[in-house]
C-alpha positions in Angstrom: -38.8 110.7 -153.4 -37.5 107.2 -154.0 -33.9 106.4 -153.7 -32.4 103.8 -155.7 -29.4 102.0 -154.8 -27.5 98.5 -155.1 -26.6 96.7 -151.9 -22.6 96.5 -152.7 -23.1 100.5 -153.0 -24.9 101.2 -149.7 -22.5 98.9 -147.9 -19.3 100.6 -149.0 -21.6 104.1 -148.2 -22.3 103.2 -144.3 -18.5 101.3 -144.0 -20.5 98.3 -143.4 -20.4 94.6 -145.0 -23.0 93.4 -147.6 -24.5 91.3 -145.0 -25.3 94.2 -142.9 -27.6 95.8 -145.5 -29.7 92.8 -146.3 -29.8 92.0 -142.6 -31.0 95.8 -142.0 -33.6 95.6 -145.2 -34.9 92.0 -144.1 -35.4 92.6 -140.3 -37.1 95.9 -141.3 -34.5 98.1 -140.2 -34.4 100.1 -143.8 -37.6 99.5 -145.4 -36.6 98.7 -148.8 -38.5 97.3 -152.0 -36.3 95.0 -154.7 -36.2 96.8 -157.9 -34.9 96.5 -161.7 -31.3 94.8 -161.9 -30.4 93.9 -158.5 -31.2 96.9 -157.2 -33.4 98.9 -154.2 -35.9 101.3 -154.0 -35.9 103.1 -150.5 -37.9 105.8 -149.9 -35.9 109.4 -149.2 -37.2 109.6 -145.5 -36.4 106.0 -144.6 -32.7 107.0 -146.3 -32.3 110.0 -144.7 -33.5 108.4 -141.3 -30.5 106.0 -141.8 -27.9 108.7 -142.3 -29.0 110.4 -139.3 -29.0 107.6 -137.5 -25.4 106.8 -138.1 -23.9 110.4 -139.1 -23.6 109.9 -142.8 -24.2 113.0 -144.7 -26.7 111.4 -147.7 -25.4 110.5 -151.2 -28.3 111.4 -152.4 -30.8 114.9 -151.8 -34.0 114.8 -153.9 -34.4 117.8 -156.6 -37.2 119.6 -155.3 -37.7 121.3 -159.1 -37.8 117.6 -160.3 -40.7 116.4 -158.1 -43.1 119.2 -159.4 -42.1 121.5 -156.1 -41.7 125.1 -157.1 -38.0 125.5 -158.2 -37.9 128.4 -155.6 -38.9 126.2 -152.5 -35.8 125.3 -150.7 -34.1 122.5 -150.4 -33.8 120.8 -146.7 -30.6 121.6 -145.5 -28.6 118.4 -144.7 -27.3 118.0 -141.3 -23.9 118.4 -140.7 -22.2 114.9 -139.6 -21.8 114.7 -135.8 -18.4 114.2 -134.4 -18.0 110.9 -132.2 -16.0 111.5 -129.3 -13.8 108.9 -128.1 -13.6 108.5 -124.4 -10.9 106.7 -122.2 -12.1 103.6 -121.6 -11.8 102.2 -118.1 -10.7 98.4 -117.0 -10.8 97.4 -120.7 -10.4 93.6 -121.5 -7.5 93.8 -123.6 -4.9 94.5 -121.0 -1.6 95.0 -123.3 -1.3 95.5 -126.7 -0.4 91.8 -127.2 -4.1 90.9 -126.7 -5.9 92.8 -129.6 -3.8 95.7 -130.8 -0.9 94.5 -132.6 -3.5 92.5 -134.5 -2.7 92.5 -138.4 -6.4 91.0 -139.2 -4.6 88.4 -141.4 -6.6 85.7 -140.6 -4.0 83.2 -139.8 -5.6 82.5 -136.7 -8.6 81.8 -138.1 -7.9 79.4 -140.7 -6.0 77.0 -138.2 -8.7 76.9 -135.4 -10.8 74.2 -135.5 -14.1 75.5 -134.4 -13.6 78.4 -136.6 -17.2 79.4 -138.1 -19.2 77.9 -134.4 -21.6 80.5 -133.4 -20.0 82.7 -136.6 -16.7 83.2 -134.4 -13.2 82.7 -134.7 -10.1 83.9 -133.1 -9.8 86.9 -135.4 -13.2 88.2 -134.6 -12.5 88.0 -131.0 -9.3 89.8 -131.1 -11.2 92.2 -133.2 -14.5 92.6 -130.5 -11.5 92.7 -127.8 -10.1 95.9 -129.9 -13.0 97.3 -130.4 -14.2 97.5 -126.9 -16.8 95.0 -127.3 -17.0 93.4 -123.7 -19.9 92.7 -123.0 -20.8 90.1 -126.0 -17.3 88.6 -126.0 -18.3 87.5 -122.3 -21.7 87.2 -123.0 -20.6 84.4 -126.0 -20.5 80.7 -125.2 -17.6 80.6 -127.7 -14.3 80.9 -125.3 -16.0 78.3 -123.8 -16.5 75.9 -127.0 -12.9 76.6 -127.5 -10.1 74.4 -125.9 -7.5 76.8 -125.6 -5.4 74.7 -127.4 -3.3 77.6 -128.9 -3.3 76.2 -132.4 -3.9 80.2 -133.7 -1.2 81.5 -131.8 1.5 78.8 -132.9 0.4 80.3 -136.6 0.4 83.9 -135.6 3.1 86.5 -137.2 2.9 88.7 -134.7 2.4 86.7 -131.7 -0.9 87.6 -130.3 -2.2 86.7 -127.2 -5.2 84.7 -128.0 -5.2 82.1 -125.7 -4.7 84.5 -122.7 -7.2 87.1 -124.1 -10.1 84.0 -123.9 -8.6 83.1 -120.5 -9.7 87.1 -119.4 -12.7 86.7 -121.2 -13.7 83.2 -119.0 -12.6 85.3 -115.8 -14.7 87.8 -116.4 -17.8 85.7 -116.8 -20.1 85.7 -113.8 -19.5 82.6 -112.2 -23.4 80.9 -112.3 -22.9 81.8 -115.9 -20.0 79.2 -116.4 -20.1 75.9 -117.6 -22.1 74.1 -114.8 -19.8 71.1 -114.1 -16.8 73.1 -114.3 -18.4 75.7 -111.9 -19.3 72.4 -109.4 -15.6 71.1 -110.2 -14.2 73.9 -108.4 -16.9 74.8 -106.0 -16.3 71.1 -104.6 -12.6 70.8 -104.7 -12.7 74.2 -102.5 -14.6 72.6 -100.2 -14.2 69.0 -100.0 -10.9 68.8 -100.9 -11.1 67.4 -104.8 -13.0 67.9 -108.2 -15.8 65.1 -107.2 -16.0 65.0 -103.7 -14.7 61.8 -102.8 -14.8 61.2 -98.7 -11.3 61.1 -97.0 -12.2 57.5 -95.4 -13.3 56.3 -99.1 -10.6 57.3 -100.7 -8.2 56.1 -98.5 -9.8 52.8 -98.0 -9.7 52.4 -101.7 -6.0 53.3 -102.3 -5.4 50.6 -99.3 -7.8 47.8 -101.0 -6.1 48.9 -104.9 -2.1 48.5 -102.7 -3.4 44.8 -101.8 -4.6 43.6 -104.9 -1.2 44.5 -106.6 0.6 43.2 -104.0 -1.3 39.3 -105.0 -0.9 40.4 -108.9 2.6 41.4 -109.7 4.2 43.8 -106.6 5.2 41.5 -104.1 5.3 43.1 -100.1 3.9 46.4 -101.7 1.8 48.4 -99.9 0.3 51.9 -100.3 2.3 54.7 -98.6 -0.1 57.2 -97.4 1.1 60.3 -95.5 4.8 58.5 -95.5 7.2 61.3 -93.9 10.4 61.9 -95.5 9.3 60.1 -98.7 11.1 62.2 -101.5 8.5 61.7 -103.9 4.8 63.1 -103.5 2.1 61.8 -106.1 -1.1 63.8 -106.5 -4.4 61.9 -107.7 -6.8 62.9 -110.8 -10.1 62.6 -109.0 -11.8 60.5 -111.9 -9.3 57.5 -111.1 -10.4 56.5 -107.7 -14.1 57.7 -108.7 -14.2 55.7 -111.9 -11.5 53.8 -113.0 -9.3 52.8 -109.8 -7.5 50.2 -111.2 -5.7 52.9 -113.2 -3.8 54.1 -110.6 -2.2 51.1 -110.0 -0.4 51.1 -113.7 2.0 54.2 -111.8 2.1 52.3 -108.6 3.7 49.7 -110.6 6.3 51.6 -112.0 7.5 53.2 -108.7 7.6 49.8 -107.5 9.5 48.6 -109.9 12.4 52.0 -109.7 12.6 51.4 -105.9 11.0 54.5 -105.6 10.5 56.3 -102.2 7.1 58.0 -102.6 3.5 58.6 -100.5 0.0 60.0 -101.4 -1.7 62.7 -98.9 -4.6 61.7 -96.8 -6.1 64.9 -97.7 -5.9 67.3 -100.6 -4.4 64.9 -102.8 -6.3 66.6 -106.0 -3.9 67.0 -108.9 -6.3 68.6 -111.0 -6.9 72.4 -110.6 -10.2 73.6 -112.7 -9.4 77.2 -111.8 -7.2 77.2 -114.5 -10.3 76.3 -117.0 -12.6 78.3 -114.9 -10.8 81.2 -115.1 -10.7 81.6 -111.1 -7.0 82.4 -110.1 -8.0 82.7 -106.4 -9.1 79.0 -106.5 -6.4 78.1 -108.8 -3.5 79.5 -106.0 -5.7 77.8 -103.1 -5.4 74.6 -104.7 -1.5 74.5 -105.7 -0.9 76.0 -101.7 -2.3 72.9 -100.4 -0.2 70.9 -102.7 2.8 72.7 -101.1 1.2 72.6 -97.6 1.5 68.6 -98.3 4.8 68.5 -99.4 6.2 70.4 -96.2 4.2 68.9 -94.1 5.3 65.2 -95.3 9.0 66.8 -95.8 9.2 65.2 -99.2 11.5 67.0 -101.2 9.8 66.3 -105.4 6.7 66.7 -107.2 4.8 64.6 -109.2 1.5 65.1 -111.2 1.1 62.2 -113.2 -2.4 62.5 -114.5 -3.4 65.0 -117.4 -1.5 67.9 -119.0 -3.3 71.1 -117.6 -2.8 69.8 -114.2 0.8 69.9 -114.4 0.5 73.1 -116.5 -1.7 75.0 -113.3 0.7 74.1 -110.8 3.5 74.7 -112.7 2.6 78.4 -113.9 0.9 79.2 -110.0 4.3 78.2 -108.5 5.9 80.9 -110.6 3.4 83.3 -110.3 3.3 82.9 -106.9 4.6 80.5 -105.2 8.4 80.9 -106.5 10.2 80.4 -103.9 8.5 76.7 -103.8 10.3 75.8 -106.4 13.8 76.3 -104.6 12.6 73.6 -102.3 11.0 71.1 -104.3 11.6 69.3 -107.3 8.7 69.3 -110.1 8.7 66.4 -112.3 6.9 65.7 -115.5 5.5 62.2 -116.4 8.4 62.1 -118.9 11.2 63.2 -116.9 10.4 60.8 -114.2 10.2 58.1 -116.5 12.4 59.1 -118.5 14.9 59.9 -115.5 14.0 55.9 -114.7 15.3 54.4 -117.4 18.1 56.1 -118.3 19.3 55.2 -115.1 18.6 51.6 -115.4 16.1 52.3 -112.8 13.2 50.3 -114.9 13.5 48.4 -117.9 11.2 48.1 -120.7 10.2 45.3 -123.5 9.4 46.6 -126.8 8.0 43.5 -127.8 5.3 43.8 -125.7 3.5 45.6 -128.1 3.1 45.0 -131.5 0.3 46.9 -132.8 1.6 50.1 -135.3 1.4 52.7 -132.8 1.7 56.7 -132.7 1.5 59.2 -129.8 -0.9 62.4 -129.2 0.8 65.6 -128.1 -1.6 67.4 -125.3 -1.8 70.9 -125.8 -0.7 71.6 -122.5 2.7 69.1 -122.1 3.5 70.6 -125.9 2.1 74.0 -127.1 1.5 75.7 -123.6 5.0 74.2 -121.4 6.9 75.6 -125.0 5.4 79.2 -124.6 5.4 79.2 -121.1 7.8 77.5 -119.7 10.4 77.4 -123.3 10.4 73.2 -123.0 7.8 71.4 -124.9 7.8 67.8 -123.8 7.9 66.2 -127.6 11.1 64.0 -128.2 10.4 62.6 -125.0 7.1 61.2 -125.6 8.3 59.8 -128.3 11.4 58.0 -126.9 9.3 56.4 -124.4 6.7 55.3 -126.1 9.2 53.8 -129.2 10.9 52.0 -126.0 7.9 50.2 -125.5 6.9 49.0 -128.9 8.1 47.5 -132.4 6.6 49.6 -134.9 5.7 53.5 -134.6 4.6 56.3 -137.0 4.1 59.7 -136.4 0.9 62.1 -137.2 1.1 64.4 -139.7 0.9 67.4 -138.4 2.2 66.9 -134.7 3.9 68.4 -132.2 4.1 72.0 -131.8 1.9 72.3 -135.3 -0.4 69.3 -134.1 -4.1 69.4 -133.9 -5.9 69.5 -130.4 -8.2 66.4 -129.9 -11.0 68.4 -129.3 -11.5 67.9 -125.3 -9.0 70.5 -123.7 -9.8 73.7 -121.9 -12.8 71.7 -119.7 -14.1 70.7 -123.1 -14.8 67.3 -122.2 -17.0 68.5 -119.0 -19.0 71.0 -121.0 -22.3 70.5 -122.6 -21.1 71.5 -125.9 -20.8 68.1 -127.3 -21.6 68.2 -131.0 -18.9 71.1 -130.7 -16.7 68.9 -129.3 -17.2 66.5 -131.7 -16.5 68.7 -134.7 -13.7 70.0 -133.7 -12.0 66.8 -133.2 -13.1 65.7 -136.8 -9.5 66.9 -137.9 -7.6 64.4 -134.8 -9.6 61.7 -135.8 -8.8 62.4 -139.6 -5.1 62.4 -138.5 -5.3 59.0 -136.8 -7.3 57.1 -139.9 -4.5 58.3 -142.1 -1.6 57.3 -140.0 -2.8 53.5 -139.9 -2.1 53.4 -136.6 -4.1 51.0 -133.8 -2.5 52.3 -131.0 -2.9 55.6 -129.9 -0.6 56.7 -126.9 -1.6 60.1 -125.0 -0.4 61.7 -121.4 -3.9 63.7 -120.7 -6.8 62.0 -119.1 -9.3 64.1 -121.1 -6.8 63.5 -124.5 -7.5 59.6 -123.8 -11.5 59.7 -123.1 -12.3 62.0 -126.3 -10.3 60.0 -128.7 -11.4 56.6 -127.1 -14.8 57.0 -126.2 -15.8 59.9 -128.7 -13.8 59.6 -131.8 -13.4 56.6 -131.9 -17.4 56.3 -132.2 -18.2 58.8 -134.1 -15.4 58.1 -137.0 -15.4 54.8 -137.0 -11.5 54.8 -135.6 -11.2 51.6 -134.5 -8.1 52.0 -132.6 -6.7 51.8 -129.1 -6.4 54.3 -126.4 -3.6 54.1 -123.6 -1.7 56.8 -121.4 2.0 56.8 -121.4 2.6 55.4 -118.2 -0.4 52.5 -118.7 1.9 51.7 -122.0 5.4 51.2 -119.5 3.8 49.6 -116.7 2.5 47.1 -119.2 6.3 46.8 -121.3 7.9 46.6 -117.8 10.6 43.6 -116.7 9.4 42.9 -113.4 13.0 42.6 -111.4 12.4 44.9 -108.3 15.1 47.0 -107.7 16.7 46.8 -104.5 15.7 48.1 -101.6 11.6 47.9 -103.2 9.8 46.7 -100.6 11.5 48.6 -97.4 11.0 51.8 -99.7 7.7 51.6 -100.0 6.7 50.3 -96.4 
């Protein structure tokens, strides 16, 4: 006996989606033949094999009479559906109804992530596959991996789901030689060696001596580098990258506690900033890292914090202090890049030339300094960034969207490490978008990885045409060089 059915029909009959049917009838799954108007001919056993399959009591049962059987035979008795029993799952991913369960399937989520559609995900479907108990694929998927974890969805959410902390579980549950190979080697080395790239003590420290020099000759007379200086109030932590790539770099924050008579040091060892647990999803190495921070700071007595390269660094430390480290935080100061500086010139500590730069020029939120420190922390460093930088310059515009509804660049999350580069790209199609329409040449950012994807990527691949500084390179360069008194015994 033939059955004959539409695909709309058999969908709604198995409670699956349209898709699902013409995926099952072209991988072979229900052998089906394409009949008169749209419709299918599937033969009863292949039908019935389905229903029993997934515990559907057939729509349709042949008429034996019909098909030339005797009217008398009898009919085959159709089997009773089979109740599914629903166990308690054990260790399941979505911890708290805020990950999955208070869900509302709206789809806000979705429509505001920029990678929505990438391997046929978006946020919606993995809070859905987190409901539903499906584990194994959501860890199994390269996806929270593509994403940045910029928490666009949740900013849009009405009911204030968890997304970017669900993704987070979902990262720490992947085995660790299934990660993202440089973010994997990222944290392996900084374990071991003491920072993300494995710079040697002696290297490092001859270079920060050799960088002290040259700006001593350039613009910072009697300066020289304080490492391990006990009783200095300030300690500085190091992004990795700089003294690897760029050294020069780290001179444009030298500068600037130059110039505010600033009593700071660098450690000898351990003076990482970064913390790639947090992208790795490796909380053990996340809390080793930020207690070697605070082993610095007591050892060299200094008595403030400052992380002065990339958002998620300061984010890491921040959030491990509170987790655990709290009682750190009685002891120490923490400063952001903006409070320092902005601590600097209120105070007359620095001052600042906004004729130095001319160019029109706007300013990039990082996800972690806005977004994350807002839900976190309840401070999202925007107004800030934007005094600074308008102190430093004669003509500003905003982008439209920015800060807490702004668009992540595309490189967050460990982004800019991963292979994932055509992912990458497309999802910072919307930033670059932003930038063109502002007219702006300038582009002002306070994350290392913020800077390299709009400079070196976007700018490339759109056809930008603009400039890329960090906050701090943008004051260092607007600064009135007057030392402040006391400069040079400060920083002896």
């Amino acid at each position: 006996m033939i059955y004959e059915t539409k695909v709309n029909d058999l969908a709604e009959e198995f409670g699956v989606h349209r898709n699902t049917i013409r995926n099952w009838i072209n991988s072979g799954v229900l052998p089906a033949q394409e009949g008169p108007g749209r419709r299918y001919l599937i033969q009863w056993e292949d039908y019935k094999r389905l229903c029993d399959k997934y515990n559907r009591e057939p729509r349709f049962v042949p008429d034996v009479a019909a098909a030339g059987e005797s009217a008398a035979a009898p009919r085959s008795p159709v089997s009773a559906p089979v109740p599914v029993r629903l166990g308690v799952k054990t260790n399941p991913l979505h911890t708290s109804p805020a990950l999955a369960d208070i869900c509302l399937t709206c789809g806000s989520c979705a429509g505001a992530c920029p990678i929505a559609g990438v391997d046929d995900l978006d946020p919606r479907k993995i809070v859905r596959m987190a409901f539903l108990g499906l584990e194994e694929e959501l860890v199994a998927s390269g996806w929270p991996w593509k994403c940045t974890l910029c928490g666009k969805c949740e900013a849009v959410c009405p009911m204030n789901v968890e997304i970017v902390q669900l993704l987070r579980q979902i990262r720490a549950r992947c085995e660790r030689d299934k990660i993202p190979a440089a973010i994997r080697k990222g944290v392996v080395t900084c374990l071991e060696k003491g920072n993300n790239l494995g710079i040697p003590k002696d290297d490092f420290l001859a270079l920060a001596r050799e960088m002290g020099e040259e700006l001593a000759q350039t613009s910072c007379p009697g300066f020289v580098t304080p490492i391990d200086a006990r009783g200095a109030r300030l300690l500085v932590t190091v992004n990795s990258k700089l003294p690897f790539a760029e050294p020069e770099a780290m001179t444009w924050w030298w500068k600037i506690l130059y110039a505010a008579g600033e009593s700071w040091t660098i450690s000898s060892e351990y003076w990482e900033g970064l913390n790639w647990g947090l992208h790795a999803g490796d909380y053990s190495a996340m809390r080793t890292i930020v207690k070697r921070i605070i082993d610095n700071i007591e050892r060299l007595n200094c008595t403030a914090l400052l992380l002065p390269e990339c958002g998620h660094a300061y984010y890491a430390t921040r959030y491990a202090l509170e987790r655990w480290f709290p009682e750190s935080l009685q002891q120490f100061k923490m400063y952001t890049v903006f409070d320092l500086l902005l601590e600097y010139l209120n105070e007359g500590r620095i001052r600042l030339d906004p004729a130095s730069q001319t160019k029109l020029t706007t300013f990039h939120d990082s996800c972690h300094y806005g977004r994350h420190s807002l839900k976190t922390f309840g401070h999202g460093y925007f107004e800030e960034a934007r005094t600074l930088t308008r102190a430093c310059c004669t003509r500003y515009v905003d982008l439209v969207p920015d800060r807490e509804e702004g668009y992540c660049c595309g490189a967050g999350g460990g982004a800019w490490a991963d292979p994932f580069g055509a992912e990458r790209v497309f999802h910072g199609r919307i930033k670059a978008r932003q930038i063109g329409a502002s007219g702006a040449k300038l582009v002002v950012t306070s994350c290392i990885n913020c800077r390299d994807q709009i400079r070196f990527s976007l700018n490339r691949e759109f056809n930008l045409n603009v400039e890329v500084q960090f906050l701090w390179e943008l004051v260092a360069n607007a600064l009135s060089m007057t030392p402040q008194g006391g400069n040079e015994a400060r920083h002896a």
